[in-house]
N, C-alpha and C positions, 0 to 999 in steps of 0.2 A: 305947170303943176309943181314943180320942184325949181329952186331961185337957181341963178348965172351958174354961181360955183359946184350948184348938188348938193350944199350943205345939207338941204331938209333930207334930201336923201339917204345920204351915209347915218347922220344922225336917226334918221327912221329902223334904218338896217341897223345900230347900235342897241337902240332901244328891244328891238325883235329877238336879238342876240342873247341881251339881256335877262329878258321876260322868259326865253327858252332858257339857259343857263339855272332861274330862279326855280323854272318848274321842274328840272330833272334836279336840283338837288333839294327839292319837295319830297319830289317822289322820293328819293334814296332815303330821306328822312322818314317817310312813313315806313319803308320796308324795315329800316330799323327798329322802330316803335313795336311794330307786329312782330317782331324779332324773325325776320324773314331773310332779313340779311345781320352782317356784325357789324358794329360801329368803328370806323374806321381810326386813326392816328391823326390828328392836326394836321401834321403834315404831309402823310398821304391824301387826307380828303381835299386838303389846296391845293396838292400838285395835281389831282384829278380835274377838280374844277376848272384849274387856271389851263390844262391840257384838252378840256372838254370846250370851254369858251373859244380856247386859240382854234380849234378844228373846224368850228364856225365858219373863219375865214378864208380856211383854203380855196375853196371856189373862185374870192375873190386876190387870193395873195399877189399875185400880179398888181393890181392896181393899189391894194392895200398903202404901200406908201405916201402915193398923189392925196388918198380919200385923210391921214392922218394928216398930213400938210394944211390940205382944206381945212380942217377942222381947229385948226390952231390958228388959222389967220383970227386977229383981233374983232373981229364982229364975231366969230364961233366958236369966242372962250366961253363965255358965259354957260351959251346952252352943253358943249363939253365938258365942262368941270360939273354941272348939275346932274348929267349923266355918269361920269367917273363917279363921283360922291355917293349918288344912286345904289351904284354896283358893290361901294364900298360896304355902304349898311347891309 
């Protein structure tokens, strides 16, 4: 199902991460609109995000290292850098 190294793997879980990350700060976006919540500071709202993403991992921080190694060997630049960039927009 998933190739030698796990690549599709981790990349799958990255994607998930992602797509979760995107939809909670949807939502926090709409609670603002409806003015249900206040619109936060630059950079409170990225130190939130980027501490919301990281929390993600814990489950996995143990292996966390081995999974980033994988993903940098040179066959799983491509598909990582298209996922970073992803996250970036």
């Amino acid at each position: 199902m998933f190739g030698k190294d796990g690549s599709e793997l981790i990349l799958h879980f990255v994607t998930q991460c992602n797509t979760r990350l995107t939809r909670v700060l949807e939502e926090e976006q709409k609670l603002v609109q409806l003015g249900q919540a206040e619109k936060r500071k630059t950079d409170q709202f990225l130190r939130d995000a980027v501490e919301t993403r990281l929390r993600m991992l814990i489950p996995y921080i143990e292996h966390w290292p081995r999974a980033l190694s994988i993903l940098m060997l040179p066959h799983n630049i491509p598909s990582s850098l298209s996922l970073l960039t992803s996250m970036v927009d």
